[in-house]
DRENKOLBA-696898 format. One record per atom (N, C-alpha, C): residue in three letters; atom name; x, y, z. Coordinates in steps of 0.02 Angstrom, whole numbers, always signed. Layout:
<sites>
SITE   residu   atome       px       py       pz
SITE      ALA      CA        X        Y        Z
...
</sites>
This chain:
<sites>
SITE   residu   atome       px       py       pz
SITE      UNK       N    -3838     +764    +6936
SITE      UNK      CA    -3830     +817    +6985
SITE      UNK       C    -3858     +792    +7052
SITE      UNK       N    -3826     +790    +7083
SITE      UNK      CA    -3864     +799    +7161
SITE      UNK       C    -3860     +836    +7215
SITE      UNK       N    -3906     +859    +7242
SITE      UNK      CA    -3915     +901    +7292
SITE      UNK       C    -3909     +892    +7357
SITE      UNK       N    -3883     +934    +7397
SITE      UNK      CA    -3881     +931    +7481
SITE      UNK       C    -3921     +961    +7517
SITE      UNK       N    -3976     +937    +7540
SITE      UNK      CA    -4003     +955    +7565
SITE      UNK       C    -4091     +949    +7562
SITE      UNK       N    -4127     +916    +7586
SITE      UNK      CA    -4179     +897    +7553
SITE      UNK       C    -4247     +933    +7602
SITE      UNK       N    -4270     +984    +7575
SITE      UNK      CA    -4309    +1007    +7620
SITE      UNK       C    -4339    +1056    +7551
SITE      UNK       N    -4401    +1126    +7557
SITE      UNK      CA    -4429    +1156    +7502
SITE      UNK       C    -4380    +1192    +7469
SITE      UNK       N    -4328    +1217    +7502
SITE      UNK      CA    -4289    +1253    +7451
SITE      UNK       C    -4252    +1183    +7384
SITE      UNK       N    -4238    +1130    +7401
SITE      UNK      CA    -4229    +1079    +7364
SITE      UNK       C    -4298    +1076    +7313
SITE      UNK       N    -4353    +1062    +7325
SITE      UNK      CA    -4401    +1038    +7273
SITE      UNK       C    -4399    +1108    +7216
SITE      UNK       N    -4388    +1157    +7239
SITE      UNK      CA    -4381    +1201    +7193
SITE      UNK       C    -4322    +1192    +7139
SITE      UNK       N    -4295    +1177    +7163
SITE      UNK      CA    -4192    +1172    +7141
SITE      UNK       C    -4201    +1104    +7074
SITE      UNK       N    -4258    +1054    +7113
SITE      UNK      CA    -4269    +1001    +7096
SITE      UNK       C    -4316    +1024    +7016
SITE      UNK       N    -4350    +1065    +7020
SITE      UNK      CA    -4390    +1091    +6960
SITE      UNK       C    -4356    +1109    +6916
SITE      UNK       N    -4303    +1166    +6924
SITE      UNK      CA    -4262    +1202    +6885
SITE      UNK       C    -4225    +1132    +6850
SITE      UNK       N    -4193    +1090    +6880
SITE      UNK      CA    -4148    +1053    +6839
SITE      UNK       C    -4225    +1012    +6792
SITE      UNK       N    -4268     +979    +6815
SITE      UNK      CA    -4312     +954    +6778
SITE      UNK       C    -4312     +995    +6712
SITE      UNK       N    -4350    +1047    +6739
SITE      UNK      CA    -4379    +1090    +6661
SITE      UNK       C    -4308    +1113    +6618
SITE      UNK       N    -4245    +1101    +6658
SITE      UNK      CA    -4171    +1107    +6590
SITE      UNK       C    -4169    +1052    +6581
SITE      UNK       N    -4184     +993    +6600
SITE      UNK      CA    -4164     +942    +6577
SITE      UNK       C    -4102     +918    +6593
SITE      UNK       N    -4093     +929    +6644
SITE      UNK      CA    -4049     +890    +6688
SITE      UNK       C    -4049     +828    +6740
SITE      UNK       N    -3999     +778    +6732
SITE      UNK      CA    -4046     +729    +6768
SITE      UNK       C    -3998     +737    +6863
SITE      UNK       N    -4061     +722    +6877
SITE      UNK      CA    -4060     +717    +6962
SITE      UNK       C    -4038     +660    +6996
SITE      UNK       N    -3978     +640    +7017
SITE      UNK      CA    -3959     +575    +7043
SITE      UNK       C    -3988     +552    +7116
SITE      UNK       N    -3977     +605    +7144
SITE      UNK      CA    -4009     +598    +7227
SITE      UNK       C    -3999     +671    +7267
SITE      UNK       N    -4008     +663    +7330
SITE      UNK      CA    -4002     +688    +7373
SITE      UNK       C    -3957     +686    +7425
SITE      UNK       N    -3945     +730    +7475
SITE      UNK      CA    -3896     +702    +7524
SITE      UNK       C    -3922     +741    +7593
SITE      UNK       N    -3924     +740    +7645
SITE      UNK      CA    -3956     +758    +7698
SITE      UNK       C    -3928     +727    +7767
SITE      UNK       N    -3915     +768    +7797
SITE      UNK      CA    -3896     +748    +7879
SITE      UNK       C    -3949     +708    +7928
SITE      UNK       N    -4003     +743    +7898
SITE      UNK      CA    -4069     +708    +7945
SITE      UNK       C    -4083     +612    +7910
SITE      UNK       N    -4051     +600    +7962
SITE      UNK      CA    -4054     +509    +7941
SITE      UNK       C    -4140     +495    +7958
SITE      UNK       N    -4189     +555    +7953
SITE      UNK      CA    -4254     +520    +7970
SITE      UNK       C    -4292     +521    +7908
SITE      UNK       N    -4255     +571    +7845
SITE      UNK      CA    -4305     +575    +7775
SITE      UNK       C    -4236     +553    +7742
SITE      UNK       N    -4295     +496    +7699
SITE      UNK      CA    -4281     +446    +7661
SITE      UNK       C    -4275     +451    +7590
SITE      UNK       N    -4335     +503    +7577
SITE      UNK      CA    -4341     +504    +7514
SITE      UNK       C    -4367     +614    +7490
SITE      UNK       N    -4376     +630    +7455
SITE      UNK      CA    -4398     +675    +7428
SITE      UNK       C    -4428     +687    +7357
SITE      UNK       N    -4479     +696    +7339
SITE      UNK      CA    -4515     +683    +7270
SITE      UNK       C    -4495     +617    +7209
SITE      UNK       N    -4505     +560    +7282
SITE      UNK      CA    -4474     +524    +7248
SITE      UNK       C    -4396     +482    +7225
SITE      UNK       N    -4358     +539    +7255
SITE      UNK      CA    -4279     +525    +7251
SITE      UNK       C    -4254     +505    +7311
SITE      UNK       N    -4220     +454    +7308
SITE      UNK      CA    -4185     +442    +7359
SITE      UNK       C    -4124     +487    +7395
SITE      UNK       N    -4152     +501    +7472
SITE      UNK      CA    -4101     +537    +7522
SITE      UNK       C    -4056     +486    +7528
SITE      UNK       N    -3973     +517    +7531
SITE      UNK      CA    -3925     +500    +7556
SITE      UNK       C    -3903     +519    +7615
SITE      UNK       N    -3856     +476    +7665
SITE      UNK      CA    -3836     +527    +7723
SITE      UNK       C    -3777     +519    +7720
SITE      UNK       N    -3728     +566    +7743
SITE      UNK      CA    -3668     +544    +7758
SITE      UNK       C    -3633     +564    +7692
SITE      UNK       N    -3652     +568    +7649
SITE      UNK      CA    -3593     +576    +7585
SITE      UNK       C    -3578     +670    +7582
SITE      UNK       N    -3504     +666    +7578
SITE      UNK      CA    -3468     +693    +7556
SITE      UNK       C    -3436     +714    +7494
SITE      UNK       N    -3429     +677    +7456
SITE      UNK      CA    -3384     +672    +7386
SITE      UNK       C    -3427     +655    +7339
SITE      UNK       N    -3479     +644    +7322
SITE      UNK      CA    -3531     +653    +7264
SITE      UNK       C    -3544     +704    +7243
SITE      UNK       N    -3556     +717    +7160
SITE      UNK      CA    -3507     +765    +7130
SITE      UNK       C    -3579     +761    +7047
SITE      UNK       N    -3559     +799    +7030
SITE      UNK      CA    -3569     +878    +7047
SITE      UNK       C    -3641     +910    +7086
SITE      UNK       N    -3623     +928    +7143
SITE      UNK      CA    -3686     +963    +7160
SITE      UNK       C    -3699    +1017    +7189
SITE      UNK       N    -3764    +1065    +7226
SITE      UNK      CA    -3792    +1101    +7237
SITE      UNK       C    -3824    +1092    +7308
SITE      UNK       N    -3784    +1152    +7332
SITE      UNK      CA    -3816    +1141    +7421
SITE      UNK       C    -3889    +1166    +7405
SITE      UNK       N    -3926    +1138    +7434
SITE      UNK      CA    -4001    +1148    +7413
SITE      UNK       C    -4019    +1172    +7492
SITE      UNK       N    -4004    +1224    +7511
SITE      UNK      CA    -4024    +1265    +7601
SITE      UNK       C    -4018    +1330    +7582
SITE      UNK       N    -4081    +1357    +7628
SITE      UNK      CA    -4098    +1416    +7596
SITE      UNK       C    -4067    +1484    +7642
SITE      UNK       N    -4043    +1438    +7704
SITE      UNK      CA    -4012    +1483    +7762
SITE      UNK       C    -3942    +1499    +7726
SITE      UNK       N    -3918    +1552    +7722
SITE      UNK      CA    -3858    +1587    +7674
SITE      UNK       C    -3807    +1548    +7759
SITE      UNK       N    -3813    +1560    +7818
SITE      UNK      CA    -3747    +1525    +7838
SITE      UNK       C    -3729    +1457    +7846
SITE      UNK       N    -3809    +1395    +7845
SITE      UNK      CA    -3789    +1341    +7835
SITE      UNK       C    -3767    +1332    +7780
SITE      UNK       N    -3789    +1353    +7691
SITE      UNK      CA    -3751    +1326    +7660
SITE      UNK       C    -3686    +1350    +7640
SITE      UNK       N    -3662    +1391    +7692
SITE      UNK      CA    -3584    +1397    +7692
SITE      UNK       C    -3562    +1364    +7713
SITE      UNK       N    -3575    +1342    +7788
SITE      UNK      CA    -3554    +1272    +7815
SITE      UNK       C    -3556    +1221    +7790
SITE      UNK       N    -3601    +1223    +7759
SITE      UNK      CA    -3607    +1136    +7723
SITE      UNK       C    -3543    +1138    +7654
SITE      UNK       N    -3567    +1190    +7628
SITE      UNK      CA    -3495    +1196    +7564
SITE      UNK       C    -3440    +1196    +7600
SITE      UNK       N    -3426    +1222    +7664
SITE      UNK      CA    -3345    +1194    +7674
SITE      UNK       C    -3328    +1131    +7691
SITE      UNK       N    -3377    +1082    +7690
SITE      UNK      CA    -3355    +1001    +7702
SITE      UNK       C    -3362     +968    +7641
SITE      UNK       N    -3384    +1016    +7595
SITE      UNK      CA    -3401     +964    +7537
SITE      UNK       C    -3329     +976    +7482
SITE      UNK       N    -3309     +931    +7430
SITE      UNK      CA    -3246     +927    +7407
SITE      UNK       C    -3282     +950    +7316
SITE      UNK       N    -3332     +961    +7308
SITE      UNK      CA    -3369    +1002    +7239
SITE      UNK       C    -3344     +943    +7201
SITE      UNK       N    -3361     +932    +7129
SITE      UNK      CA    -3363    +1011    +7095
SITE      UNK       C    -3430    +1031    +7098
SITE      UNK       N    -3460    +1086    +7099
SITE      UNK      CA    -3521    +1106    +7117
SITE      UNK       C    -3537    +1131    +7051
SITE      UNK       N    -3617    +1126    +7034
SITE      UNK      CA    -3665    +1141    +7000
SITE      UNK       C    -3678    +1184    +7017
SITE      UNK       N    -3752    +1219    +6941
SITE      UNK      CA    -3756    +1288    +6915
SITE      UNK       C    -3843    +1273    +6911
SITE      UNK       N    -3876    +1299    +6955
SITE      UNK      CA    -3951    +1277    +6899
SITE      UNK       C    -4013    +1371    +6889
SITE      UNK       N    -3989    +1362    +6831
SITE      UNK      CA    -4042    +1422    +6800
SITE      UNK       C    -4111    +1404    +6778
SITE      UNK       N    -4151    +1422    +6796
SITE      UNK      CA    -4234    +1410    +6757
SITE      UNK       C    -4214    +1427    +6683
SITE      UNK       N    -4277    +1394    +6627
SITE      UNK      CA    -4268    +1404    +6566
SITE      UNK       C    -4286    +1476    +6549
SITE      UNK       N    -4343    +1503    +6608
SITE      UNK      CA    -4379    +1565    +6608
SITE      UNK       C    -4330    +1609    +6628
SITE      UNK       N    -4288    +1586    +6672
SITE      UNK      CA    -4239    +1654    +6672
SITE      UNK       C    -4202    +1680    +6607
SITE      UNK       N    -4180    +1745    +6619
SITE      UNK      CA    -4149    +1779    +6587
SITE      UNK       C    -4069    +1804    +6623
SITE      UNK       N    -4031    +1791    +6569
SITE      UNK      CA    -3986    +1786    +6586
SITE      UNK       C    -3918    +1822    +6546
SITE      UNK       N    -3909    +1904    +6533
SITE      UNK      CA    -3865    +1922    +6482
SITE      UNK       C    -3771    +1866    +6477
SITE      UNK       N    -3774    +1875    +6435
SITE      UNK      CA    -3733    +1831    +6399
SITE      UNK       C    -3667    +1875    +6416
SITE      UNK       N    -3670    +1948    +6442
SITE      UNK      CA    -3620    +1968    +6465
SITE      UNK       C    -3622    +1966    +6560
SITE      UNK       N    -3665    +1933    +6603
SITE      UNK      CA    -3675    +1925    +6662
SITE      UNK       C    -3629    +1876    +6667
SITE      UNK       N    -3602    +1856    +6739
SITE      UNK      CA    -3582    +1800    +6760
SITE      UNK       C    -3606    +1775    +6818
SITE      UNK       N    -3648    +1684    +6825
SITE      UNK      CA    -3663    +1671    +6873
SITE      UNK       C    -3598    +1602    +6887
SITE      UNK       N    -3577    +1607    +6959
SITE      UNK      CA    -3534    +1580    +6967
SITE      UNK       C    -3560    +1502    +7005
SITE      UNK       N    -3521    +1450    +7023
SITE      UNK      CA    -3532    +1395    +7035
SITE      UNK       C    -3569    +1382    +7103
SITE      UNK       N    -3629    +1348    +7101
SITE      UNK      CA    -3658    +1320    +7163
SITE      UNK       C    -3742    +1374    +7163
SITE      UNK       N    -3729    +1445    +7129
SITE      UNK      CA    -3791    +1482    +7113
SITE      UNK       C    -3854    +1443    +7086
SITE      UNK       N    -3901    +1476    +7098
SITE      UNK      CA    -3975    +1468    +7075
SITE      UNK       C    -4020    +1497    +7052
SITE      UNK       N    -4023    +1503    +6986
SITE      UNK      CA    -4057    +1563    +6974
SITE      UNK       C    -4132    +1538    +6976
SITE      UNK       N    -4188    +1563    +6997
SITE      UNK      CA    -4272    +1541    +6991
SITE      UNK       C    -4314    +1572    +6918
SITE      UNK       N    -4351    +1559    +6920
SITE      UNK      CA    -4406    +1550    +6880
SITE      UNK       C    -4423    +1613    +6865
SITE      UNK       N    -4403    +1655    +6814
SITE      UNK      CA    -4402    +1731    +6785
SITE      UNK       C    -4373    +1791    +6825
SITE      UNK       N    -4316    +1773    +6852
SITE      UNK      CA    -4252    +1797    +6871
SITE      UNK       C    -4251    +1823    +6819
SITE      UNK       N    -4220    +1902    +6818
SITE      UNK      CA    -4194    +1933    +6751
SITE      UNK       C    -4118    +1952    +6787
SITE      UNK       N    -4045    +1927    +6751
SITE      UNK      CA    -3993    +1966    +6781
SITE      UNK       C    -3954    +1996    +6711
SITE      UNK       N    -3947    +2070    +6708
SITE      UNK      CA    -3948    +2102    +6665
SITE      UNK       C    -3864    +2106    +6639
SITE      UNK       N    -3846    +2156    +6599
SITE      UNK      CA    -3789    +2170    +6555
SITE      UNK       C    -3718    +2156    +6619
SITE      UNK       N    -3677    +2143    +6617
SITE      UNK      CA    -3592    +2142    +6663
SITE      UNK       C    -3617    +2141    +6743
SITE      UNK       N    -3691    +2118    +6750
SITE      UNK      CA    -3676    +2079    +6836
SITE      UNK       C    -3658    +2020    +6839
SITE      UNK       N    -3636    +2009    +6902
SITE      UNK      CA    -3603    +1950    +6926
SITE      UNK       C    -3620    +1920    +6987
SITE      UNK       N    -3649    +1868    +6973
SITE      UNK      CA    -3665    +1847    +7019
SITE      UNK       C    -3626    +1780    +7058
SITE      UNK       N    -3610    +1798    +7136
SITE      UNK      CA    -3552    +1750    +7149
SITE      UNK       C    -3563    +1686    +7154
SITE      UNK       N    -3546    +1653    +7206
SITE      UNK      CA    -3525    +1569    +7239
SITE      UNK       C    -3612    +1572    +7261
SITE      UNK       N    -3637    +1513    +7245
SITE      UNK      CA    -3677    +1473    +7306
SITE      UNK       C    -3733    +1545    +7330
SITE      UNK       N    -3754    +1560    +7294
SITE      UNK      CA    -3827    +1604    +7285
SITE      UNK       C    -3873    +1591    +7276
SITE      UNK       N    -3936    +1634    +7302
SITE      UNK      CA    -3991    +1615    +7279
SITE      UNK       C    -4020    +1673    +7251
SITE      UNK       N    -4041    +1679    +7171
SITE      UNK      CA    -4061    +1738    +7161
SITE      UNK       C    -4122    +1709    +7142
SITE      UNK       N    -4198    +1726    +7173
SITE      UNK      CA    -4262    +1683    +7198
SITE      UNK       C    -4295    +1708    +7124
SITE      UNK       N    -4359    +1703    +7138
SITE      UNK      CA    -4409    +1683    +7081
SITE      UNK       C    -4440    +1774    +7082
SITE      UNK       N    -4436    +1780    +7009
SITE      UNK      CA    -4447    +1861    +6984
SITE      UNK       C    -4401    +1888    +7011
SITE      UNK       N    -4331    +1897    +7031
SITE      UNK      CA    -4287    +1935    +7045
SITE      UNK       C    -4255    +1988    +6992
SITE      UNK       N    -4262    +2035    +7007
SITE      UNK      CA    -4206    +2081    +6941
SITE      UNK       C    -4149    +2100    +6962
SITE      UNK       N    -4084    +2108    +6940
SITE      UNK      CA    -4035    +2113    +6967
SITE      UNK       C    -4011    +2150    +6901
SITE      UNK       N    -4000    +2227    +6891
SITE      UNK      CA    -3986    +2264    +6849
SITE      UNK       C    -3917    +2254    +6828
SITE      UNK       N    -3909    +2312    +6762
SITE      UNK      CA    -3839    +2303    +6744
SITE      UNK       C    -3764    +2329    +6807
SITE      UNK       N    -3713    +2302    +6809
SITE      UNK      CA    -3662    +2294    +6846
SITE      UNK       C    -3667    +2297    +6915
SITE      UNK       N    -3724    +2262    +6935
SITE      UNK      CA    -3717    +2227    +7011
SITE      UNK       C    -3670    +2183    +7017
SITE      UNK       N    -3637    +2188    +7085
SITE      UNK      CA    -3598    +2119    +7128
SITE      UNK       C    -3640    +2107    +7171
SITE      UNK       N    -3661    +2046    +7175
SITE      UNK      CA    -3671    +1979    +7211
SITE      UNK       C    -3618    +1941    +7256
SITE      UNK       N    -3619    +1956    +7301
SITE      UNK      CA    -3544    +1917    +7318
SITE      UNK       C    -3551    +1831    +7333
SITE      UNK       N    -3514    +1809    +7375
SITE      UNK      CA    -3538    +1742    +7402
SITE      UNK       C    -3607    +1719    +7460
SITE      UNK       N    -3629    +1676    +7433
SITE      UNK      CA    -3675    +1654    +7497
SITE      UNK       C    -3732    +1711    +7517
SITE      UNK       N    -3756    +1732    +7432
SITE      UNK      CA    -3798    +1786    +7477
SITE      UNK       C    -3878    +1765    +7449
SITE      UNK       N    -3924    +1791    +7457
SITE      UNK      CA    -4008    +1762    +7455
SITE      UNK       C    -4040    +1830    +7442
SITE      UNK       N    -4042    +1826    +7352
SITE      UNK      CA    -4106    +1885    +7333
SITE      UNK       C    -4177    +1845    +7329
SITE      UNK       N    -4202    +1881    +7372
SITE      UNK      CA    -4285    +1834    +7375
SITE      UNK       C    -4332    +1861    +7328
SITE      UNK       N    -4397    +1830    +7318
SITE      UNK      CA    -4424    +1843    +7256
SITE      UNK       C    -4443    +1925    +7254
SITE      UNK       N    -4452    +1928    +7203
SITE      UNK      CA    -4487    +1994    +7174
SITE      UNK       C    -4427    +2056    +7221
SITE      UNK       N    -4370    +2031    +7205
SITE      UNK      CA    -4322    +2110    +7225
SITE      UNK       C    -4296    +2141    +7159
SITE      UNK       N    -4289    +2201    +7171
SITE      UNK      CA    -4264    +2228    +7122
SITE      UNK       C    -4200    +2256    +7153
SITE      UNK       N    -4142    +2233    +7124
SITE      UNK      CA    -4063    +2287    +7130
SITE      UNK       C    -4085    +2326    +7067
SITE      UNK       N    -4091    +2401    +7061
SITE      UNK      CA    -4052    +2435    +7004
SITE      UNK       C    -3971    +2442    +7012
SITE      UNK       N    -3966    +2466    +6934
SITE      UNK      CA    -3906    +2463    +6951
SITE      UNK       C    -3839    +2490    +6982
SITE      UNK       N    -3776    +2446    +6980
SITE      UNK      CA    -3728    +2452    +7024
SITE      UNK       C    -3735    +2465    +7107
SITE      UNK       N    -3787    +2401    +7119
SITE      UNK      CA    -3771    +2392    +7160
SITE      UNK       C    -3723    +2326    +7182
SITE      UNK       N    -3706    +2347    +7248
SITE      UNK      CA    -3654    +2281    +7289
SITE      UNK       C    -3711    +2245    +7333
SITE      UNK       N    -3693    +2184    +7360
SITE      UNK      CA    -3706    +2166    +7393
SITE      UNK       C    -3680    +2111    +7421
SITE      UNK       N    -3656    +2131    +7503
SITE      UNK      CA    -3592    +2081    +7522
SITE      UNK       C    -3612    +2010    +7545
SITE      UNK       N    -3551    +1970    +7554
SITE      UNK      CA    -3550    +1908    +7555
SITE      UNK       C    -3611    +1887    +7641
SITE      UNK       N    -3655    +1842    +7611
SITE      UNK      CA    -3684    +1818    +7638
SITE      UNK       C    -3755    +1852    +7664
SITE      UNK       N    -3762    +1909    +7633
SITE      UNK      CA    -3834    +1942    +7631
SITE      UNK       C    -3877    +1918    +7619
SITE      UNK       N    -3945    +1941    +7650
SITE      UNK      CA    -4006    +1920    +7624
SITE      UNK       C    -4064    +1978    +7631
SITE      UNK       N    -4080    +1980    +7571
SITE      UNK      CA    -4111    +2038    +7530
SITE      UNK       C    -4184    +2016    +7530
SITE      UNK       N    -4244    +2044    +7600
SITE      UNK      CA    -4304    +2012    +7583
SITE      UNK       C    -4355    +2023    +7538
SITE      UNK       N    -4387    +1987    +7512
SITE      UNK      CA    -4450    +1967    +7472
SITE      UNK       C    -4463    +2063    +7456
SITE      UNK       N    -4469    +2068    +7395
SITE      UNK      CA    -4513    +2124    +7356
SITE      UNK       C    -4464    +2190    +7379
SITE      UNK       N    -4419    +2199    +7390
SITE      UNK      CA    -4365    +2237    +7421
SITE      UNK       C    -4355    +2289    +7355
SITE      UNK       N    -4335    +2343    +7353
SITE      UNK      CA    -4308    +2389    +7306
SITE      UNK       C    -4252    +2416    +7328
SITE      UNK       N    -4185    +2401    +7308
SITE      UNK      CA    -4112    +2419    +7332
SITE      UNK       C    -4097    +2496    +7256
SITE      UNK       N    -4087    +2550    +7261
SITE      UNK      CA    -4081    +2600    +7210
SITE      UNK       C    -4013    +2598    +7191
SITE      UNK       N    -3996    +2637    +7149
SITE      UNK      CA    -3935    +2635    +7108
SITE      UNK       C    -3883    +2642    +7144
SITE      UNK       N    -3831    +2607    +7141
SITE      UNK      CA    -3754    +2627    +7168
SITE      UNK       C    -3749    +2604    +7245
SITE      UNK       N    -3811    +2609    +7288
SITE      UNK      CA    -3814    +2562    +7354
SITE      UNK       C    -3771    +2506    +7356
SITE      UNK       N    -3731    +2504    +7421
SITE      UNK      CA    -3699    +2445    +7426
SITE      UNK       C    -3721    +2413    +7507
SITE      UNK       N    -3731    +2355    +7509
SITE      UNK      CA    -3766    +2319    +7578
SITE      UNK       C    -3706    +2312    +7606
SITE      UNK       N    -3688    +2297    +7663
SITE      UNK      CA    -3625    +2254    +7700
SITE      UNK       C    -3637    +2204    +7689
SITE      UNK       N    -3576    +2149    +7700
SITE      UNK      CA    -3589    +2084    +7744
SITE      UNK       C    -3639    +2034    +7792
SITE      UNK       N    -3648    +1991    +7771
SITE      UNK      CA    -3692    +1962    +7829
SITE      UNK       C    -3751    +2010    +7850
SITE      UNK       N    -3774    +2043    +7830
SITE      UNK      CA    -3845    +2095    +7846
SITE      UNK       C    -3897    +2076    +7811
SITE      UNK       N    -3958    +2087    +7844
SITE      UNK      CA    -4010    +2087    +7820
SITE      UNK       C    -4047    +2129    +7829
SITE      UNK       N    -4112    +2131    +7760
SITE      UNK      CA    -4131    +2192    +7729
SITE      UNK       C    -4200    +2143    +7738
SITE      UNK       N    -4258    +2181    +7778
SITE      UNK      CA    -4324    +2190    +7779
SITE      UNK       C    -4366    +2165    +7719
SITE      UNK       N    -4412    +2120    +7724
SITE      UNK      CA    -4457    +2123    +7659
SITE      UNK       C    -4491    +2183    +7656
SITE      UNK       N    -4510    +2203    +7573
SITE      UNK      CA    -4521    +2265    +7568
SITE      UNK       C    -4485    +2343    +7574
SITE      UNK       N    -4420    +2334    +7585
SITE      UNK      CA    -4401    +2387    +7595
SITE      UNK       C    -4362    +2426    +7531
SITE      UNK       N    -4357    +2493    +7555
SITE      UNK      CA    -4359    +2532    +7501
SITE      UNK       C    -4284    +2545    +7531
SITE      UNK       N    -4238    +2528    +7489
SITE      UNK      CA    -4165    +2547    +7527
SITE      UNK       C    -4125    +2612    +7483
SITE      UNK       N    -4104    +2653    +7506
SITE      UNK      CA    -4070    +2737    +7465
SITE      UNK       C    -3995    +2754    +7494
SITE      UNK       N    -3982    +2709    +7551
SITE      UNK      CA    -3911    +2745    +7583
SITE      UNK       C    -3884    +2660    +7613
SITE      UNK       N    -3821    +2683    +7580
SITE      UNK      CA    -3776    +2631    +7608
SITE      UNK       C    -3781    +2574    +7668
SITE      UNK       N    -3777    +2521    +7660
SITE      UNK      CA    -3804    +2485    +7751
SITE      UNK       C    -3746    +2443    +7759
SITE      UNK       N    -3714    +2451    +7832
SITE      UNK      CA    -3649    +2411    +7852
SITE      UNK       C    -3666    +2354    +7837
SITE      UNK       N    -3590    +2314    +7871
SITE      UNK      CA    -3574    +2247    +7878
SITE      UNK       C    -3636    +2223    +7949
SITE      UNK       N    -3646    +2180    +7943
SITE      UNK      CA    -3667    +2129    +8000
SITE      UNK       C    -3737    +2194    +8029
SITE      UNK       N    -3793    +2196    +7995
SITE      UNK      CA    -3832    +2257    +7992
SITE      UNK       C    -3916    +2232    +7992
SITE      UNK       N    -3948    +2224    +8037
SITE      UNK      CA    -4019    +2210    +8017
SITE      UNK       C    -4064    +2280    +8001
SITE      UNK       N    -4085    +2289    +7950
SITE      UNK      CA    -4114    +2368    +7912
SITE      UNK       C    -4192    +2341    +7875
SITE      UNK       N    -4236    +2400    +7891
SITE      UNK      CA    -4285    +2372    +7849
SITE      UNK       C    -4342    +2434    +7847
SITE      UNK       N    -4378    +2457    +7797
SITE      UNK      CA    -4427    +2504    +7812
SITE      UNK       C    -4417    +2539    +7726
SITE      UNK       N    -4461    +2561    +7736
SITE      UNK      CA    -4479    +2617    +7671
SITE      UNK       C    -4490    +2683    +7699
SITE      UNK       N    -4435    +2727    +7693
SITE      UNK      CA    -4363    +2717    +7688
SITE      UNK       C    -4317    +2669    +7734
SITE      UNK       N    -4266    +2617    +7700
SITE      UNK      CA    -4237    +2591    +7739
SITE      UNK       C    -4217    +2613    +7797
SITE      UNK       N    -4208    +2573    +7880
SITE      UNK      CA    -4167    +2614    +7922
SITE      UNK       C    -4157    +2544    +7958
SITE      UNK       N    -4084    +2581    +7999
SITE      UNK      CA    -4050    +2526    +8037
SITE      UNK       C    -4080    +2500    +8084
SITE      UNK       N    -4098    +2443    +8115
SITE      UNK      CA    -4114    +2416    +8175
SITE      UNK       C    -4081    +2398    +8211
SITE      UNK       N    -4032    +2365    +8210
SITE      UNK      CA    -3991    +2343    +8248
SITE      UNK       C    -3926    +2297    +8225
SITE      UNK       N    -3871    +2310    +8253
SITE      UNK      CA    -3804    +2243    +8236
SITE      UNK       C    -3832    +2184    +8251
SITE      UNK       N    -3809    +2125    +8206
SITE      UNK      CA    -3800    +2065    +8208
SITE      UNK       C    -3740    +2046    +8205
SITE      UNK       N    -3736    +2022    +8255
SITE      UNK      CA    -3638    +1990    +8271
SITE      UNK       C    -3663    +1905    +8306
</sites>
């Protein structure tokens, strides 16, 4: 497996495949000034090395970076996660270190669902989106492509986020939040568009 991108969200990425027992070929990185990362050798410049995992924790660089890359892309779950056998996590995702994702959610493309995350029964996850640690979705919730859901967050039942928005660490979210939306508070409330 190798990864794109060599910075802390990588050494984490780098653990998960360790403790499954997966082996780690290298790295790949734009910054021609790091060489190496725990040991592994940085690559620059490659494109077509296969199978891997954008390892960036910014939800719109590693969209950018996945549209130059030609996949096939990798899957890496902690052993500690939990993971129902009726969930789906889809290619390029990450699940962390006692992640629980429960009965018929789905989780999409190139995610990060972080360390202690719960993600109840029949959530969507869409693409490119970042549950940070200790959030809880109950269930049926949505949450659109390229979100990021901060640290210790509580999203309630049936809530759906927009697009590209982001949600406050800590916040307690109860009512619907648009596309392209910065929101945050207990009770959630809107702050302002992001366009």
């Amino acid at each position: 497996m190798y990864l794109y991108g060599a910075s802390g969200h990588a050494k984490v990425i780098m653990d998960i495949l360790s403790d499954s027992g997966i082996a780690i070929s290298g790295l790949i990185d734009d910054n021609e000034s790091v060489e190496s990362l725990l040991g592994y050798p940085v690559l620059h410049g490659e494109t077509t090395l296969a199978p891997v995992i954008v390892s960036i924790g910014s939800n719109p660089i590693r969209q950018k970076v996945v549209g130059k890359l030609s996949g096939p892309f990798g899957i890496a779950i902690h052993p500690s996660a939990i993971v129902s056998s009726l969930a789906s996590v889809d290619e390029g995702s990450v699940v962390m270190q006692g992640a629980i994702i429960q009965s018929c959610a789905a989780v999409g493309k190139h995610c990060i669902i972080n360390t202690g995350a719960s993600v109840d029964h029949e959530c969507i996850i869409e693409d490119f989106v970042h549950i940070s640690p200790h959030v809880t979705l109950c269930g049926n919730v949505c949450v659109g492509e390229g979100s990021w859901i901060g640290a210790g967050t509580v999203i309630l039942p049936g809530v759906e986020i927009g697009k590209w928005s982001v949600i406050g660490a800590g916040s307690v979210v109860a009512k619907n939040i648009p596309d392209y939306t910065l929101a945050s508070g207990n009770r959630c409330k809107i702050i302002k568009e992001l366009k």
